[in-house]
C-alpha positions as MATLAB code, in Angstrom:
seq = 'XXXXXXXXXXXXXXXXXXXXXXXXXXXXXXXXXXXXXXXXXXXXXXXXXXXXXXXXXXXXXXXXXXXXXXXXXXXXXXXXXXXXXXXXXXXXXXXXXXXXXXXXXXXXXXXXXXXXXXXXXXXXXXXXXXXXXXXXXXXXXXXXXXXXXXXXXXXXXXXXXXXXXXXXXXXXXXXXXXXXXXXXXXXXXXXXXXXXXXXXXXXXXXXXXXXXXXXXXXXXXXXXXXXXXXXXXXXXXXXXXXXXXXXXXXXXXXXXXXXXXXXXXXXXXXXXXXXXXXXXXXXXXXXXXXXXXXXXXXXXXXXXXXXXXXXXXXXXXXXXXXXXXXXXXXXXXXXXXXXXXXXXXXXXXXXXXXXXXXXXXXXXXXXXXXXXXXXXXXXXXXXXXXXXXXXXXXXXXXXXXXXXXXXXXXXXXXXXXXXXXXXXXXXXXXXXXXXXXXXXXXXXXXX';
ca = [
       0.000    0.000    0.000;
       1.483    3.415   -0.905;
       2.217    5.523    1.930;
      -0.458    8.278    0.806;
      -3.730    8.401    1.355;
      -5.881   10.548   -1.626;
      -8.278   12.378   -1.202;
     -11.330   13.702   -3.711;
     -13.525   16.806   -2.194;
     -16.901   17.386   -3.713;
     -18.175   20.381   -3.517;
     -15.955   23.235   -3.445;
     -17.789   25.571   -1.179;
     -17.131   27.164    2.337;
     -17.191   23.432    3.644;
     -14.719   22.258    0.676;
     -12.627   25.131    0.230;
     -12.125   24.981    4.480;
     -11.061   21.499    4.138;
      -8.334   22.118    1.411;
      -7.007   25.255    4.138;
      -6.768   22.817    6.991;
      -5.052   20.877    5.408;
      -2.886   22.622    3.498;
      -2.059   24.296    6.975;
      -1.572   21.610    9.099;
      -0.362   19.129    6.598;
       2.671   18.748    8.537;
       0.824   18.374   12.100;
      -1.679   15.934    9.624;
       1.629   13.476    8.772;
       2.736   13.091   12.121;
      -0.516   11.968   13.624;
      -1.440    9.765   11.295;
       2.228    8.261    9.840;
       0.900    8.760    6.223;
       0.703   11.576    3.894;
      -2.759   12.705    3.078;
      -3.056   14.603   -0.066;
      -6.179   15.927   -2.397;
      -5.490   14.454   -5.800;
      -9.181   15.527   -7.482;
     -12.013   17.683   -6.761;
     -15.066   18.114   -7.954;
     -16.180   21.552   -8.829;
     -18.553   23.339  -11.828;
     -15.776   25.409  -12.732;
     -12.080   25.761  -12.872;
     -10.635   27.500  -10.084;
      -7.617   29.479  -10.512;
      -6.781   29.150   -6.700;
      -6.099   25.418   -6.893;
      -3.064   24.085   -6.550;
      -2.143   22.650  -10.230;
      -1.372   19.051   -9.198;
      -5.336   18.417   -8.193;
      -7.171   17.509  -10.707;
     -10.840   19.583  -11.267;
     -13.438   17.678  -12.770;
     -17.264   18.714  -12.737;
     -17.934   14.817  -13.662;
     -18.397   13.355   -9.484;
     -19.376    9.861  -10.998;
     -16.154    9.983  -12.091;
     -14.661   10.837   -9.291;
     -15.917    8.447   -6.738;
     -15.064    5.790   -9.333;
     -11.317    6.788  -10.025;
      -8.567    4.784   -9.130;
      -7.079    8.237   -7.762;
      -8.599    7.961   -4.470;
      -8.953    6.297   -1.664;
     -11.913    8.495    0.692;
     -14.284   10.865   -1.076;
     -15.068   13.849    0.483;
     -19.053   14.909   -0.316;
     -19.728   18.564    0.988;
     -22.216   18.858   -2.282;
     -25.175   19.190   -0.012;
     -28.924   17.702   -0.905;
     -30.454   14.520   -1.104;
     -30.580   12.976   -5.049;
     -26.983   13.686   -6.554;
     -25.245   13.320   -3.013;
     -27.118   10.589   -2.759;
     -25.767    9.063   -6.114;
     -22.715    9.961   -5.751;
     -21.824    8.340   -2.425;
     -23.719    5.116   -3.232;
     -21.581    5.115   -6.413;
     -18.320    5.843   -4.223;
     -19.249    2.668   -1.781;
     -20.097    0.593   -5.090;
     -16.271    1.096   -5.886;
     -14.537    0.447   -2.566;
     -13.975    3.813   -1.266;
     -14.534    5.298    2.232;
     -16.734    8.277    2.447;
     -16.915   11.722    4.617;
     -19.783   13.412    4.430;
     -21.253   16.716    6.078;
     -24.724   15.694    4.934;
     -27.203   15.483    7.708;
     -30.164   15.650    5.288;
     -29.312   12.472    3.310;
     -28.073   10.539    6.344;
     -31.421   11.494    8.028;
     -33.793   10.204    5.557;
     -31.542    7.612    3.820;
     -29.102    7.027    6.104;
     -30.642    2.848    7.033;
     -29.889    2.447    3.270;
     -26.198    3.751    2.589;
     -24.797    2.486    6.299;
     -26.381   -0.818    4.832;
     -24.658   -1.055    1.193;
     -21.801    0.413    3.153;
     -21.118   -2.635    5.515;
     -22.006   -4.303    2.426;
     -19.450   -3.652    0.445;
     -17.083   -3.114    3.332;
     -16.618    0.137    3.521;
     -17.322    2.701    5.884;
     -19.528    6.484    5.671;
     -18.131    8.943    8.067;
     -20.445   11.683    9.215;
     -19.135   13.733   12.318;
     -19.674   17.192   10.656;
     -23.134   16.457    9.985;
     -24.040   17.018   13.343;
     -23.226   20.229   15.631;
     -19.908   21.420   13.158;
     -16.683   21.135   14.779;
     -18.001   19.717   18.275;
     -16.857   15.706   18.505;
     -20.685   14.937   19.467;
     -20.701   11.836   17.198;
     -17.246   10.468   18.640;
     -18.156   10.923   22.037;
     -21.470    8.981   21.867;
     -20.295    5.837   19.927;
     -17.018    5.896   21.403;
     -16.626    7.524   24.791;
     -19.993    6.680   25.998;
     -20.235    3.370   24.722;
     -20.557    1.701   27.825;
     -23.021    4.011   29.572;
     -26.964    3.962   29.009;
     -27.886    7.013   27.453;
     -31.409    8.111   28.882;
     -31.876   11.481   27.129;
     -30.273   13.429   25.788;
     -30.681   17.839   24.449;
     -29.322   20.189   22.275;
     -29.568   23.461   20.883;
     -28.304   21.679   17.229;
     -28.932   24.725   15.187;
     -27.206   28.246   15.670;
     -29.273   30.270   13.500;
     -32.766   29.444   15.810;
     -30.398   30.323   18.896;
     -28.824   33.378   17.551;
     -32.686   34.201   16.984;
     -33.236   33.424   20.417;
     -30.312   35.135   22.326;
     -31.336   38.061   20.433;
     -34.506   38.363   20.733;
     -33.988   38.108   24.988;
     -31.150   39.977   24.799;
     -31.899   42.877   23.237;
     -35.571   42.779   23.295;
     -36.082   42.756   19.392;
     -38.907   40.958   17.353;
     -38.549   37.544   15.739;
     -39.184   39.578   12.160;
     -36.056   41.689   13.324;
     -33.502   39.796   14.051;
     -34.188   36.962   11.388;
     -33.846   39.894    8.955;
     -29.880   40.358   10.752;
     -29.430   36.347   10.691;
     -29.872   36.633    6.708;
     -28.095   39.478    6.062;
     -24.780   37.837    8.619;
     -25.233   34.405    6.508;
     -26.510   32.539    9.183;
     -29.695   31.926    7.846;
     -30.548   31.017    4.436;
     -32.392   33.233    1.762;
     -35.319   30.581    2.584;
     -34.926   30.069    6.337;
     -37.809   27.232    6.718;
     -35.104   24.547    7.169;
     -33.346   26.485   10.066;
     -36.429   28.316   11.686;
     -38.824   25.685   11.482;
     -36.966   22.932   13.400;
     -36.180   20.984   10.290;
     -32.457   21.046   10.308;
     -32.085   20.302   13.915;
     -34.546   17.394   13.424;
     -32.274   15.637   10.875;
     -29.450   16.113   13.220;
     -31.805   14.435   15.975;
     -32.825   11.144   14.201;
     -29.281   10.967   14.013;
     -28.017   11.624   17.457;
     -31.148    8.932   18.567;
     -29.993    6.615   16.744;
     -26.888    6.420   18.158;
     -27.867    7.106   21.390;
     -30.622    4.577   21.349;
     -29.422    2.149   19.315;
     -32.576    2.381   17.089;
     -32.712    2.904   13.054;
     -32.414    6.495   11.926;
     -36.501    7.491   11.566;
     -36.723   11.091   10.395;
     -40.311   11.018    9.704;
     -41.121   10.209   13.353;
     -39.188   13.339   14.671;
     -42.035   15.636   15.778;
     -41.179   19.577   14.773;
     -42.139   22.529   15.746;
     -40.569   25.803   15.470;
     -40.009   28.923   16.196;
     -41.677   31.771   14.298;
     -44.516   31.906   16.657;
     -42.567   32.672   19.601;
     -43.202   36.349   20.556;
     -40.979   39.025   22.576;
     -43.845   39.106   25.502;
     -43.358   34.886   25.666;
     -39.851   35.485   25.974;
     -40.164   38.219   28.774;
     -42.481   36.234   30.937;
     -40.138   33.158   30.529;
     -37.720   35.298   32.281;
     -39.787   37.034   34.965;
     -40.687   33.401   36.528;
     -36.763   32.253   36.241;
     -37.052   30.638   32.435;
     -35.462   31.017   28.815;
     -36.169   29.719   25.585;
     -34.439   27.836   23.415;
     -34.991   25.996   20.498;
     -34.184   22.767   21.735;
     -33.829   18.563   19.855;
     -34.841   16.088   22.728;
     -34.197   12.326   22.252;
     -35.695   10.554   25.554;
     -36.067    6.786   26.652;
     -39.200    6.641   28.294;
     -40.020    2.882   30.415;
     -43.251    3.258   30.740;
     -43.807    3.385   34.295;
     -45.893    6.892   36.127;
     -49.039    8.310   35.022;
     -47.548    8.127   31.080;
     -47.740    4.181   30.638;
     -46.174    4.524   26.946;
     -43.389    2.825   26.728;
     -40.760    4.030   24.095;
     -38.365    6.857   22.391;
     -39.818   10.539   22.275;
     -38.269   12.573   19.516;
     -39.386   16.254   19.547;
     -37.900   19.542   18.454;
     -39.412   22.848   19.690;
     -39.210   26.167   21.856;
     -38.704   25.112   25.477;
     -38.676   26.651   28.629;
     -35.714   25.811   30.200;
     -34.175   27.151   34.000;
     -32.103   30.201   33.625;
     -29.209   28.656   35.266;
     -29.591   25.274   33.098;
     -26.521   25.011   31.276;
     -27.738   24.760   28.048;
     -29.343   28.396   29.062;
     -26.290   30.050   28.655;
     -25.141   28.719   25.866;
     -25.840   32.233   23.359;
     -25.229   33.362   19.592;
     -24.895   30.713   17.194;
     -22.820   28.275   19.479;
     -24.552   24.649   19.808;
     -24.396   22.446   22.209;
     -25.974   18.440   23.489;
     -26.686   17.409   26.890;
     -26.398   13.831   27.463;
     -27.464   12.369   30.649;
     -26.198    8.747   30.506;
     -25.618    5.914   33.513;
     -23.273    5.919   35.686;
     -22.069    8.901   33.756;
     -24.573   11.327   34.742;
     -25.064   15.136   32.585;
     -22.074   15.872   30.580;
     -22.221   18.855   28.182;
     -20.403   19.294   24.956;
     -20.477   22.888   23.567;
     -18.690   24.904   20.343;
     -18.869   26.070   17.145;
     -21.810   24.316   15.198;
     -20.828   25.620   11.725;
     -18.509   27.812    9.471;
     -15.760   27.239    6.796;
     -13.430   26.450   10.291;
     -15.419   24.395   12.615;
     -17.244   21.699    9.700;
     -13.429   21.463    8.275;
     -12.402   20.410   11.950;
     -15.053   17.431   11.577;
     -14.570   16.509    8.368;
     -11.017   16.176    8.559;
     -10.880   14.312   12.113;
     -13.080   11.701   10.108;
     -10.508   11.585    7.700;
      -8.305   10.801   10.053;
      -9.959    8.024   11.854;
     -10.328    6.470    8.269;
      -6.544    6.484    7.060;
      -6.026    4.222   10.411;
      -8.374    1.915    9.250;
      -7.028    2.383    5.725;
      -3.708    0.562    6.933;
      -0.411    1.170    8.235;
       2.331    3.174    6.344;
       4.083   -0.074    6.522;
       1.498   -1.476    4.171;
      -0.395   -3.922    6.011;
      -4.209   -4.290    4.753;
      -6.490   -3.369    7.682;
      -9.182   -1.989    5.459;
     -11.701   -4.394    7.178;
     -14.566   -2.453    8.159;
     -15.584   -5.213   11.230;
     -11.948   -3.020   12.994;
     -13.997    0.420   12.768;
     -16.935    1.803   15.096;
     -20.420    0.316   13.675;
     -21.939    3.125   11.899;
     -24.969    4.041   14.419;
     -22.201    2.342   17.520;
     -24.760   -0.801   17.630;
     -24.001   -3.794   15.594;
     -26.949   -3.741   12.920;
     -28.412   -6.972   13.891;
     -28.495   -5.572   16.991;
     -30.730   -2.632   16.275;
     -33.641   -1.520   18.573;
     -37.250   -1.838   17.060;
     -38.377    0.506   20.217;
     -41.079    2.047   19.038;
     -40.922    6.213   18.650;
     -44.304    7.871   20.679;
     -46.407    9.403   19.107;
     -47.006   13.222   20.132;
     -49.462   13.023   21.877;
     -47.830   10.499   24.274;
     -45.146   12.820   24.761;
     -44.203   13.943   28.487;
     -43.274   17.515   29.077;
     -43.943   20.583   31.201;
     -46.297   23.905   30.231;
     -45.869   27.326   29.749;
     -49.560   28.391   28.983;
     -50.193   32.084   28.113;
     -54.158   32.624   28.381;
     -55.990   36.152   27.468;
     -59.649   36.566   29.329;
     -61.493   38.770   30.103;
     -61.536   40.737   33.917;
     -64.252   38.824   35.262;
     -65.115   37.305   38.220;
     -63.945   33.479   38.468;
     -61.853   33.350   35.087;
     -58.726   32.100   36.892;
     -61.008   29.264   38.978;
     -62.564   27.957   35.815;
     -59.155   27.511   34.175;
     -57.514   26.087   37.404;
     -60.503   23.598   37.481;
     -60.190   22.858   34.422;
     -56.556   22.059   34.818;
     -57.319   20.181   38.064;
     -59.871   18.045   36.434;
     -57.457   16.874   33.675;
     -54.988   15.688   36.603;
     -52.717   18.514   35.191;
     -50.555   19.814   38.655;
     -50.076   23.663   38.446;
     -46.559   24.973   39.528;
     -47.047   28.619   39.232;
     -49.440   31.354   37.851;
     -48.648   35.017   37.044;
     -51.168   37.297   36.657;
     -50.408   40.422   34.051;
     -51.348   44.082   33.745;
     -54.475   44.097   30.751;
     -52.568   44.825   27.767;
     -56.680   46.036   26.087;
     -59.254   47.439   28.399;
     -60.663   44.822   29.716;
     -58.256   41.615   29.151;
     -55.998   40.024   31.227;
     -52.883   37.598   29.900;
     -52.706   34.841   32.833;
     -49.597   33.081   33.057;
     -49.126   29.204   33.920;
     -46.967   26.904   34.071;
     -47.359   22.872   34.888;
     -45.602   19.678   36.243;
     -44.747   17.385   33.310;
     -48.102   16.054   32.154;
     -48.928   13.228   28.789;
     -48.965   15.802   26.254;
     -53.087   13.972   25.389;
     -53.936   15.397   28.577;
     -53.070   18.805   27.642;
     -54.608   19.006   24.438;
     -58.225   18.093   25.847;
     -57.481   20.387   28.575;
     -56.783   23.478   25.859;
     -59.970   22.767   24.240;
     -61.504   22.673   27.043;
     -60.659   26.399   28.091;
     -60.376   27.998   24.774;
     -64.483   27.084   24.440;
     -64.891   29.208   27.794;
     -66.914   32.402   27.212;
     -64.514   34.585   28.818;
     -61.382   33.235   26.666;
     -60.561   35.881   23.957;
     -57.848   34.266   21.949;
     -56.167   30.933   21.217;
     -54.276   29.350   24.343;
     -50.155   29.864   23.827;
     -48.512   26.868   24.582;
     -44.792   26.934   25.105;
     -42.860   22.915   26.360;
     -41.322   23.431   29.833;
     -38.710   20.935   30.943;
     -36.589   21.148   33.950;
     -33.399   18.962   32.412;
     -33.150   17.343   35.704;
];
């Protein structure tokens, strides 16, 4: 086996151009880690680029590419789900390894490419698809691997908390500072993927996966986001010792309480969360995952969660893991994928078929916002109401009338089936004295 390892980069954006200035810059610091030299001998770009280096070869043909003899671990930092798609299956058909920053096309066809992977004996590496440069992926199928993971959190998507931090921090609108978000590049020109819980959701079904050891189930991820979250939601959230963030839960739930479904709740949305929660003060576009695993207990992993930089960092370390398994520079053949971390850290005939609840079996706390009118008995009928849907109240806050008339009542609630809640909502929205639609906001305690 030659003693360099070649590389092919699709995709020669910020992810793909970061990747060739890593490693251009620490190519030395790259060689002594590793014992090999790692070098880019193709890319695959649209157009030729003047600022690479003459000795790579450019070709807009990726077929090609993850067929050619030339390379040994293909690179895809393309993006999307049908050519990326193609491409890799294409690069596993032909014996290579693959990196890929691709959370979208692991999360929805991820079962399928691990599978022709192992197949052909090969392996799909996928660290920067999750939370950029932070090692979340390593740490749960390697440095937890003999721990039980029974939940686990993360703000996995820095433009919904720059959104966030702003919006308590400075006291602007959602409108506002999503406006800002575009114009720093944080958030796309269409934002749905970011602000509606999308993004973070493929990043979940991959994190539960792994942490659960179940198949990767996208569709089951239940998403909500954050465009309906108001400036007056995020003030009371502090005034009773709560922020909001756009949180990814991932929770192993036995069965046993007043929620008798047994199984794996996956849920993004706007929580309420305790002001001196770590994940609280994690701000800007920083992410960051909460795992609370046994014996281990709450361990927090926090940085960058994208840029040119931080997905380079990822891609690269996955790179490295893969020239070990690659072989020695002394030339001995360890390409044998059984010597590498299963893809999901369970042995696939081991896989979970746990099944994912449903949403409204969910189990969460309440931040209800209710507008009524100044009458006489308002707050009793809605406390009764509560009370009579075995919902436990843990505090109410009664507000000035923002209209003549109209008072915003503020309640929150011990964790309740999320079934329970709903009937309980319809319940007091059909109440003569209820002017609007009940706000609902998910409280948990991350305890």
């Amino acid at each position: 086996m030659s003693n360099s390892i070649k590389l092919a980069i699709l995709g020669l954006g910020t992810v793909g151009t970061g990747v060739i200035t890593l490693i251009n810059d620490n190519l030395d610091e790259l060689k002594r880690r590793s014992g090999r030299d790692i070098i880019i001998t193709e890319v695959g770009t649209r157009r030729q680029r003047d600022d690479i280096d003459e000795n790579i070869i450019q070709n807009s043909d990726l077929m090609a590419i993850a067929a050619s003899d030339n390379v040994d671990i293909v690179i895809e930092v393309i993006g999307g789900t049908t050519l990326a798609k193609d491409v890799i299956m294409h690069a596993i058909k032909n014996g290579k390894h693959v990196v890929t920053a691709n959370k979208a096309l692991l999360a929805e066809h991820g079962n399928e490419i691990f599978a022709f992977a192992e197949a052909n004996n090969v392996h799909v590496a996928y660290e920067a698809a999750v939370a950029g440069g932070i090692p979340i992926i390593k740490v749960m199928r390697e440095a937890l691997a003999a721990n039980k993971i029974d939940w686990l959190a993360g703000i996995i998507n820095g433009t919904g908390n720059f959104i966030m931090t702003e919006m308590r921090d400075k006291g602007r609108s959602f409108a506002d500072v999503l406006n800002e978000a575009q114009e720093l590049g944080y958030a796309e020109a269409d934002p749905t993927f970011d602000v509606e819980g999308i993004d973070a959701a493929h990043k979940l079904a991959l994190l539960a996966s792994i942490a659960f050891g179940i198949p990767l189930q996208f569709d089951k991820v239940y998403c909500e986001g954050i465009t309906g979250i108001t400036l007056q939601d995020v003030n009371y959230a502090e005034e009773l010792g709560y922020r909001i963030k756009h949180l990814g839960f991932a929770v192993r739930r036995d069965g046993q309480g007043d929620n008798n479904a047994a199984g794996i709740e996956l849920r993004v949305h706007p929580t309420l969360i305790p002001q001196d929660a770590l994940l609280a003060n994690v701000n800007g576009v920083k992410n960051a995952v909460l795992v609370n695993s046994h014996p281990l207990g709450q361990t927090l992993y926090c940085g960058d969660g994208a840029g040119a930089g931080a997905t380079a960092s990822a891609v690269m370390a996955d790179v490295m893991d893969l020239v070990r398994v690659l072989g020695s520079k002394d030339g001995d053949d360890q390409s044998n994928i059984g010597h590498h971390v299963p893809h999901l850290a369970f042995i696939p005939e081991q896989l979970s078929d746990t099944p994912i609840l449903r949403a409204e079996q969910m189990t969460t706390g309440y931040y209800l916002r209710v507008h009524a009118n100044d009458n006489p008995g308002v707050l009793a009928d809605i406390t009764r109401i509560l009370s009579d849907a075995g919902i436990n109240i843990d505090a109410i806050l009664q507000k000035p009338a923002h209209k003549v008339g109209q008072v915003p009542v503020i309640i929150l609630t011990l964790p309740v089936v999320e079934s329970q809640m709903n009937l309980a909502i319809e319940k007091i929205e059909k109440l003569e004295t209820i002017t609007d639609k009940v706000v609902r906001i998910r409280l948990d305690e991350l305890a």
